[in-house]
C-alpha positions in Angstrom: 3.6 -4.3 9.5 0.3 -5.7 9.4 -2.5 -3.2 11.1 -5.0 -4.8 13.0 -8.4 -2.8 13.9 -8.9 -4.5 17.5 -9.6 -2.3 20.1 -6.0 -0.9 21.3 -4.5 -1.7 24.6 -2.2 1.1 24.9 -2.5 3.9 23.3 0.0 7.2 23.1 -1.4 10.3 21.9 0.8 13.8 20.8 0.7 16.7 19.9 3.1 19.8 19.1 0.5 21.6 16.8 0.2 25.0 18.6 1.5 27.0 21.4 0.9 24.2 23.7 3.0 20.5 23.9 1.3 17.9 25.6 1.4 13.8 25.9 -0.9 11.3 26.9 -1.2 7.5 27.8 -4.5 5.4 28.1 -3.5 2.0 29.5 -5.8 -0.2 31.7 -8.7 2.1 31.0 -6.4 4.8 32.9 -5.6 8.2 31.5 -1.6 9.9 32.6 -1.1 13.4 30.8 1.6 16.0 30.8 1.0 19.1 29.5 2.6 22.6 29.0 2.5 25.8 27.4 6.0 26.2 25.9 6.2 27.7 22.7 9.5 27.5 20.4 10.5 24.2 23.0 8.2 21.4 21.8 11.2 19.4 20.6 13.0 19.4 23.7 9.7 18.8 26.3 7.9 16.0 23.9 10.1 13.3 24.6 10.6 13.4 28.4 6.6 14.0 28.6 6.3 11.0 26.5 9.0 9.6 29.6 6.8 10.8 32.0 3.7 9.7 31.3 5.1 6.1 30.6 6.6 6.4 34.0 2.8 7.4 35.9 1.9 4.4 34.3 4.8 2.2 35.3 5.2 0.1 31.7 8.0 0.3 29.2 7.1 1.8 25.5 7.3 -1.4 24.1 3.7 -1.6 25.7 2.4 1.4 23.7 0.3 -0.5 20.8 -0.8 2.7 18.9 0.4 6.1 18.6 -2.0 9.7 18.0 -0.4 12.5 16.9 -2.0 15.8 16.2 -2.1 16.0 12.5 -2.9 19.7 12.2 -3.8 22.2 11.5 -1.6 24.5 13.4 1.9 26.2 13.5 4.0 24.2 10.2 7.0 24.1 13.0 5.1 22.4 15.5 2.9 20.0 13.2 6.5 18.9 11.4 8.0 18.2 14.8 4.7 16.4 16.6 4.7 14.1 12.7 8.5 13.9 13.0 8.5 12.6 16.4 5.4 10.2 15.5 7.4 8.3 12.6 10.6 7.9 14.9 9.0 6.3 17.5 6.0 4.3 15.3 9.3 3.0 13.2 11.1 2.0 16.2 8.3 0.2 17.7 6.8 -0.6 15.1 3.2 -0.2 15.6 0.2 1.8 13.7 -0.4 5.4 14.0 -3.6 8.0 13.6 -3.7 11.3 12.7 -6.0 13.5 15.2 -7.7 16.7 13.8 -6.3 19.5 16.1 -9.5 21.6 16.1 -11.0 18.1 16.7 -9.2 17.7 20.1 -10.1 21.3 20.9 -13.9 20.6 20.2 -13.7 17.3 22.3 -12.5 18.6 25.3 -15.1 21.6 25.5 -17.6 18.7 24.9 -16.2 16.0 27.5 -15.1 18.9 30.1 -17.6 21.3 29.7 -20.6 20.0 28.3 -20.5 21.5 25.1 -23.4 20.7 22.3 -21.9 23.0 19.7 -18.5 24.1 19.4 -16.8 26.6 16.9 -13.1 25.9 17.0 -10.4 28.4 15.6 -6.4 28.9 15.2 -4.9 32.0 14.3 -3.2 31.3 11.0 -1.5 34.6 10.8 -1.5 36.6 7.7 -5.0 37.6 8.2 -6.4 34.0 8.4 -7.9 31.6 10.7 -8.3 27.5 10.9 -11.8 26.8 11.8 -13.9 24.3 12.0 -17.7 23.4 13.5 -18.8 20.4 15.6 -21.3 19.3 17.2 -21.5 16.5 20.0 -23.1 13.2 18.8 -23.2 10.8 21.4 -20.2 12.4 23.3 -18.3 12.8 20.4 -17.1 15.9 18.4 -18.3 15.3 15.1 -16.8 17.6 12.3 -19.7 19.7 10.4 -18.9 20.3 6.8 -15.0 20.7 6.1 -12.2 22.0 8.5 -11.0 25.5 6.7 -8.8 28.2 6.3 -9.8 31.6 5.2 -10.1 35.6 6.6 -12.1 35.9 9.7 -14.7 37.7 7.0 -15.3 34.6 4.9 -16.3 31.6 8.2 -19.6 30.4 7.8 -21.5 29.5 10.4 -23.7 26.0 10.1 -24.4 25.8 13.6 -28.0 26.6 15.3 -27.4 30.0 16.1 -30.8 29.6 18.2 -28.7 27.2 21.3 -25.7 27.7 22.5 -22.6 27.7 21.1 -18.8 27.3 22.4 -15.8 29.0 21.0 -12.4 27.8 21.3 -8.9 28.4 20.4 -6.7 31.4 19.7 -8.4 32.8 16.9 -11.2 34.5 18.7 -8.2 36.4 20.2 -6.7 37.7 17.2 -10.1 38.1 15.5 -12.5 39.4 18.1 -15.0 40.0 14.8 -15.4 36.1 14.7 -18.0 36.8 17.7 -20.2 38.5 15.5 -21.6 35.1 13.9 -23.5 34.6 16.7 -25.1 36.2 19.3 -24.9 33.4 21.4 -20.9 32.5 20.9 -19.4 31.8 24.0 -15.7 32.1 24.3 -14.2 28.9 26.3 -10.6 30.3 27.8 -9.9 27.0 29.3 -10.0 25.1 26.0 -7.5 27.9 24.3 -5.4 24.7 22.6 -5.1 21.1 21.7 -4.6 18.6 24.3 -3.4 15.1 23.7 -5.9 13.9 26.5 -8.9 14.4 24.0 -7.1 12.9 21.6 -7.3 9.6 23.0 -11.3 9.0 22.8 -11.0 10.1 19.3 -8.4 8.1 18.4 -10.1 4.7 20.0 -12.9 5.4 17.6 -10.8 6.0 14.7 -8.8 2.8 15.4 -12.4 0.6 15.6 -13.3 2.2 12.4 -10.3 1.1 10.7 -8.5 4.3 10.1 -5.3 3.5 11.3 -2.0 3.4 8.8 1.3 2.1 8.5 3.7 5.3 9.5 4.8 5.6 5.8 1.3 6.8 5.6 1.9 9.0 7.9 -0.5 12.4 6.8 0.3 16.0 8.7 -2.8 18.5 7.8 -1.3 22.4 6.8 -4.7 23.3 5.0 -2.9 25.8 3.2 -1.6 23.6 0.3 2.1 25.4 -0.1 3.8 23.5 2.8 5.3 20.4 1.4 5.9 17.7 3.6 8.6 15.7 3.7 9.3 12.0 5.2 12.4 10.9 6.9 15.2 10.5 4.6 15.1 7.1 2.4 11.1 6.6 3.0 9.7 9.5 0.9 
């Protein structure tokens, strides 16, 4: 397959990463989601939402030129079955794919929804830890400050301006209440608890003009912590 960086006609974004499952389609400058909190079923509600969403928009998936998929981090179950699901149908149709930061999406959607200038994004990780990374909005867009990390609540490091407001989202405030104490002015966004595949699709369009698009066998899931092997589909590892 050759890749192509033109601006995408159809795009299909996914994601499986946390608690939540959600798909979305932007075709004709038109945005169809399905979303649902349904933890331990994201392998049996991904495909109908993917069914559903191709339905709102009346079109075949044959139409679908590009394919997001939450890349992490997140639970390993759900990040292996939203990457899984990815290479089955980017094989099938042949067609590029893009990996979408998780905590990305979760920073995008405070920012597009809720105005958002500053956004401190976190996933419990269990066993004491906590996924976290910092944005701020350039131009609309959540851009990633310093590196996406895992570590104890204890050890985040705030590079935000504490001085102006700043937006917490995801589950990890939750587990770690403590995380509020980098700054006073932490806010705690409840409506932006997860991932969406809806704020995926912006990012992905401006991945996909910048080139970052692969084949699937380059297909990348994000754990963070570096003792989860991943695994292609048989005969393409």
């Amino acid at each position: 397959m050759t890749i192509t960086h033109e601006y995408p006609a159809c795009i299909l974004a996914l994601d499986t990463c946390t608690e939540s499952c959600s798909a979305a389609l932007q075709y004709q400058s038109q945005i169809y989601a399905e979303l649902a909190d349904a933890p331990r079923e994201h392998s049996q509600r991904l495909l109908p939402m993917v069914d559903s969403v191709l339905k709102k928009a009346g079109i075949s998936v044959d139409k679908v030129t590009a394919i997001a998929y939450g890349r992490g981090p997140g639970s390993f179950t759900g990040i292996r079955i939203c990457t899984s699901m990815t290479q089955g149908l980017a094989l099938g149709l042949d067609i590029p794919v893009i990996g979408i930061s998780t905590l990305a999406a979760m920073a995008q959607m405070a920012i597009r929804e809720y105005q958002a200038e500053q956004v401190l994004c976190t996933i419990d990780a269990r066993m004491g830890e906590v996924y976290w990374g910092q944005f701020v909005a350039i131009d609309g867009i959540a851009t990633l400050v310093g590196k996406e990390m895992v570590s104890a609540p204890t050890e985040v490091q705030l590079q935000l301006d504490t001085q102006t407001p700043i937006v917490g989202c995801g589950t990890g405030f939750d587990a770690y209440p403590e995380l509020l104490s980098l700054g006073a002015g932490i806010l705690v966004l409840d409506a932006v608890k997860y991932p969406d595949a809806r704020a995926m699709l912006i990012l992905a369009e401006i991945g996909i003009k910048d080139g970052l698009a692969t084949t699937v066998d380059a297909l990348e899931p994000v754990y963070l912590r570096d003792t989860v092997t991943w695994k292609k589909l048989p005969g393409r590892e």
